[in-house]
C-alpha positions in Angstrom: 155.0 81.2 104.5 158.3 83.3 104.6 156.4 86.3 105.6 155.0 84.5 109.0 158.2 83.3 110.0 159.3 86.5 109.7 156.6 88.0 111.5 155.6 85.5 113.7 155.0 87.1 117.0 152.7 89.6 115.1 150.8 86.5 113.4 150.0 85.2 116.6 148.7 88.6 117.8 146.8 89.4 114.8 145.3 85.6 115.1 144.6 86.6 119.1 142.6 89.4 118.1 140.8 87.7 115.3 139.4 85.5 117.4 138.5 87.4 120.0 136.4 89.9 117.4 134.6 87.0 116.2 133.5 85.9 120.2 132.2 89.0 120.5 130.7 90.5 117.5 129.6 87.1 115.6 128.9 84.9 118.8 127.9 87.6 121.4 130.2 86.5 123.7 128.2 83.4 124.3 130.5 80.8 124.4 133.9 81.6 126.1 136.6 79.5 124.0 137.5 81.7 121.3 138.1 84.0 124.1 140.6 82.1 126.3 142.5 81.2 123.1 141.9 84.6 121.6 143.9 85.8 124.9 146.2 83.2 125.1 147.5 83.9 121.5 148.1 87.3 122.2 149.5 86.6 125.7 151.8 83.8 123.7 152.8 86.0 120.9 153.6 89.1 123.4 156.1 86.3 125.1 157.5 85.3 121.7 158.3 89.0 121.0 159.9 89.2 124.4 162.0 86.4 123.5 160.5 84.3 126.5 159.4 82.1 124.3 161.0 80.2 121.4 159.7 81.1 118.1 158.7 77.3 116.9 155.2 75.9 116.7 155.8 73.1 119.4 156.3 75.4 121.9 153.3 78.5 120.8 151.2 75.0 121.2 152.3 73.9 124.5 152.0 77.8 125.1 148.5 78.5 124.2 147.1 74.9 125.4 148.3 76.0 129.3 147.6 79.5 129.4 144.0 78.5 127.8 143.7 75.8 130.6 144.6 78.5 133.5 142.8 81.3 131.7 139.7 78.9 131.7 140.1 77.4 135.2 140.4 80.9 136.8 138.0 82.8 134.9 135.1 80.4 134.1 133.0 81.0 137.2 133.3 84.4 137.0 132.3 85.0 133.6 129.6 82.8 133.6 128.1 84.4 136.3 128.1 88.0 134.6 126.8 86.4 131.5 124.0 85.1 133.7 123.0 88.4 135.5 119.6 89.8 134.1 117.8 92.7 135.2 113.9 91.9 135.6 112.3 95.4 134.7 108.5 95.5 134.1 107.8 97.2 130.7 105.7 100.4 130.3 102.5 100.8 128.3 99.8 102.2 127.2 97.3 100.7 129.1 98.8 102.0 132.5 96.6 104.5 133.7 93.6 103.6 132.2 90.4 104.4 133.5 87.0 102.7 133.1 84.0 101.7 135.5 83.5 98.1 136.1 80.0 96.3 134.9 81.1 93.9 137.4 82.7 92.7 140.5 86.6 92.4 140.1 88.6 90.2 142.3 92.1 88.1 142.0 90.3 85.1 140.3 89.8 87.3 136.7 86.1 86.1 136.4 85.5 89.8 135.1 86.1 90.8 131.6 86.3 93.9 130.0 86.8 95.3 126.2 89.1 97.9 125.4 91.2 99.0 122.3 89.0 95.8 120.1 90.1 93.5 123.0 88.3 91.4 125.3 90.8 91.5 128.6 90.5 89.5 131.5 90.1 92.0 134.4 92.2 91.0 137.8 92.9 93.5 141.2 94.8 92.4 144.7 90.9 93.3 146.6 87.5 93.0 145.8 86.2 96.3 143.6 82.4 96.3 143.7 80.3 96.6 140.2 80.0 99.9 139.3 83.4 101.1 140.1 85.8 103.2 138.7 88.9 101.6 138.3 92.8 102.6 136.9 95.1 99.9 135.2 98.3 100.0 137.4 99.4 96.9 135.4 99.0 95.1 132.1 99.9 91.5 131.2 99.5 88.9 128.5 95.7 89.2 127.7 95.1 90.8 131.6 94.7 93.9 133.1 95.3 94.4 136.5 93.7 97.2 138.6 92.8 99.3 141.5 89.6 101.3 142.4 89.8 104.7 141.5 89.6 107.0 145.0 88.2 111.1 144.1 89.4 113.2 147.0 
């Protein structure tokens, strides 16, 4: 206990950066608390080291409780909103560029069915592909393959 009295501007630092370590490499960085506290501590035990702040647990309280509150108040939006942004990126595969002729008419409603790689897929495309067809995967879904007639120049 001696030792952190002694040392009790760097306890609070070492205790900031604890924290923060464990919001971001145990909890991803999904919840925000251990951050504003993590910060807080460190911000507090900078000021304790200054001599800004008196060296007594009453006042490293009182410290980290506001600087937690205005850390939280200012930053909560902000942070919420970058841990909200996802990119929407369509996945390559194997099945893009595929060819195969149609045994019958494709259209939007997936009425048509084809097999391919052990796989009975439903077969979709944006306009009407007569039977009889050669056609090219441009897109593959869940248990759908999506496609356009093949044009030879």
């Amino acid at each position: 206990m001696n030792l952190i009295s002694e040392h009790f501007s760097e306890f609070l630092i070492a205790i900031g950066i604890i924290l923060l370590a464990i919001e971001v490499a145990v909890l991803g960085f999904a919840t925000f608390i251990l951050f504003f506290i993590g910060v807080s501590l460190i911000m507090t035990g900078v000021l304790t080291w200054i001599g800004l702040i008196p060296q007594t647990w009453l006042s490293v309280l009182l410290s980290v409780a506001i600087l937690s509150s205005i850390l939280a108040a200012f930053l909560w939006k902000p942070m919420k909103k970058l841990q909200n942004k996802t990119e929407v990126s369509t996945a390559k595969n194997d099945f893009i560029g595929v060819r195969f002729v149609s045994d019958y008419p494709i259209s939007k409603s997936g009425q048509c069915q084809h097999k391919y790689s052990g796989i009975t897929w439903k077969v979709k495309s944006e306009s009407e592909i007569p039977a009889g067809t050669e056609v090219e995967v441009v897109k593959a879904e869940v248990g759908t393959l999506w496609v356009k007639a093949v044009t030879t120049p």
